[in-house]
N, C-alpha and C positions, 0 to 999 in steps of 0.2 A: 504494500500500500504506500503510495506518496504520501508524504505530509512536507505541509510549507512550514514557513517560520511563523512562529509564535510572534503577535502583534498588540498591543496594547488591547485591553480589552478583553482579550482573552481567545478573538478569534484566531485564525490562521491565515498568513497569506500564502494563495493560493501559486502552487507550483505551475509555469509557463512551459510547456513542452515544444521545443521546438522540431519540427517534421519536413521534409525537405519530401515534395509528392511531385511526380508527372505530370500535369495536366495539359491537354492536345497537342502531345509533343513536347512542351516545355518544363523546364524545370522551374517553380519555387515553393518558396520556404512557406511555410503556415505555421504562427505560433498562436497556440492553444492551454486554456487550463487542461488540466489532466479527464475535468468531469469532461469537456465538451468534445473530447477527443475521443472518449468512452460514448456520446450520446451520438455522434456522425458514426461510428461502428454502426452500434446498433438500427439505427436509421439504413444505413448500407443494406444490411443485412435485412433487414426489415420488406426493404425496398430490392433486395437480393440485383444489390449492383456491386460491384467494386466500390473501394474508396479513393480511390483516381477520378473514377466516373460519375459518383455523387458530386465529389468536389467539380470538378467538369460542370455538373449542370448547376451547378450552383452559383459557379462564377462565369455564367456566359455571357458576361457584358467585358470579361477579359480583366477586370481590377488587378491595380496592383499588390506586392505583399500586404501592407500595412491594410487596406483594406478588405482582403479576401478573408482573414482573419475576421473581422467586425463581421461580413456578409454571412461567413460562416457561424457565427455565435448567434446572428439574429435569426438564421434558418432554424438550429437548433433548438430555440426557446421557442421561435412559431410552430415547430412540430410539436412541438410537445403539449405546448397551449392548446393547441389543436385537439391534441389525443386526449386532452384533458375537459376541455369544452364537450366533445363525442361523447365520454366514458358519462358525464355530466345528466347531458341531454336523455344519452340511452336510460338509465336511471330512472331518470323522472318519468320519461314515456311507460316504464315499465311499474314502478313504484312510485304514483305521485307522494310529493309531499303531503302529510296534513298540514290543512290550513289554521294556521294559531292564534292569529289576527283576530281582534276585536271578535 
């Protein structure tokens, strides 16, 4: 398991993984927390593509390092919000809430 540095407060800061990927032929760099590196896997796999070719369609506007990095973290959090919104909705569709209200 990574752990970062201990930081006032008592949280941790978080470890930056740097990964050096292919994408359409090219080489760069992508740095990453450890989780979001861990949640573009899964996504991958989910999505039963490579991780070349996630990143690929993720950055088809071509960005550069510094920003493929950000594009990629905010893919990750919208899948997820996604999956969490879904998991949400199913839920209710199947188990409404009772109403508590007045």
């Amino acid at each position: 398991m990574l752990r970062g540095e201990q930081i006032k407060g008592g949280g941790m800061k978080p470890i930056i993984v740097k990964r050096t990927v292919i994408v359409a032929g090219k080489k760069t760099s992508v740095s990453l927390e450890h989780a979001f590196w861990r949640g573009l896997r899964e996504i991958a796999a989910w999505q039963d593509m490579s991780l070349p070719d996630l990143i690929a369609s993720i950055n088809s506007d071509g960005d550069d390092e510094g920003e493929i990095s950000s594009t990629i973290r905010l893919f990750v959090l919208n899948f997820y919000r996604h999956q969490l919104f879904a998991a949400d909705h199913l839920l209710r569709s199947v188990a409404p809430l009772p109403d508590l209200g007045a």
